[in-house]
N, C-alpha and C positions, 0 to 999 in steps of 0.2 A: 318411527321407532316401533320395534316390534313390543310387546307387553305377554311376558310371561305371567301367572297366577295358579298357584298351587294352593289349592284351601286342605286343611286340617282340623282334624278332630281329635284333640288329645295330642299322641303321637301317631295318627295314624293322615299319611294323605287320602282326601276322599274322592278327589279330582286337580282337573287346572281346566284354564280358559287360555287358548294362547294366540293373539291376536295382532293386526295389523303389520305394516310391512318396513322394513328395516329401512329403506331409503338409501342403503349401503352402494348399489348399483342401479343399473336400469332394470327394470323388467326383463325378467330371461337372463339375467348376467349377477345377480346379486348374489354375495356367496352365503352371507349372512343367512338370507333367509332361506336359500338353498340348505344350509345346515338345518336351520332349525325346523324346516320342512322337516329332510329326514329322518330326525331326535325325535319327532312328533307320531309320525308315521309309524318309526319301528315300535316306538309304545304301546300306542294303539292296537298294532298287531298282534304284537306280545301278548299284550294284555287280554285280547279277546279272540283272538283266534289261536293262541299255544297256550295260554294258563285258563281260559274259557271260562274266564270271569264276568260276561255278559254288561258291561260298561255300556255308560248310555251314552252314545256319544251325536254332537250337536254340531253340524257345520254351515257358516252362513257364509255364502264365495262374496259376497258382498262386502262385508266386514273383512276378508281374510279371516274367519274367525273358528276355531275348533274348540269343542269343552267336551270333556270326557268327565261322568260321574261314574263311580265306583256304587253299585250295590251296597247295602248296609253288611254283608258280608259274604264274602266267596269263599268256595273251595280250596284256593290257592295263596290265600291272603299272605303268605310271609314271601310266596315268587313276583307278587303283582307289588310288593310293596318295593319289595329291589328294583323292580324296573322302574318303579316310579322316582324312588331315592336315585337312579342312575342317571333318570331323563334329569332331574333338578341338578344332579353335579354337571352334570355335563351342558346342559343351559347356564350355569352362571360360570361354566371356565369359556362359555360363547361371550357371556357376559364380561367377564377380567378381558377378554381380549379384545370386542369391541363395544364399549359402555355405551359410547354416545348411540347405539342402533338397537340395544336391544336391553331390557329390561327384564329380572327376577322377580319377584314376589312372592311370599308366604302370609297367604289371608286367611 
């Protein structure tokens, strides 16, 4: 199962940790984690290379494991937070549609 994790502060997300692998298909064929690859990805992106919010981001290929922290405060805070509020809808409508593979959380 894949294990999404979004921590918060107040109302404010400060990161996520988005970890392990869906079990959906084989390696190379799984759609699941194929999406939530690139839900992850374009964040990331987003995040630090077009709102250049300088995000700290953490990846272990051993885990499958990525965690992006947010600075105590960026330049762009109200652009960085939409992408984040957009990556979280859109992980748990991955979620409504296949529960047993992947996994939301707000810590």
């Amino acid at each position: 199962m894949t294990r999404c994790e979004f921590f918060t502060e107040d109302d404010r997300i400060t990161g996520f940790t988005v970890f392990g692998h869906s079990g959906y298909g084989e390696a190379g064929t799984d759609i699941v984690c194929a999406a939530v690859s690139a839900v992850v990805t374009m964040a990331e992106a987003t995040i630090n290379d077009v709102c250049g919010a300088k995000a700290k981001v953490r990846v272990k290929n051993e885990d499958a494991r990525i965690t992006l922290t947010l600075p105590a405060s960026c330049d762009e805070e109200d652009s960085v937070q939409a992408v984040l509020a957009g990556m979280l809808i859109t992980l748990c409508s991955l979620r409504d549609d296949y529960p047993d593979y992947i996994e939301v959380l707000e810590v």
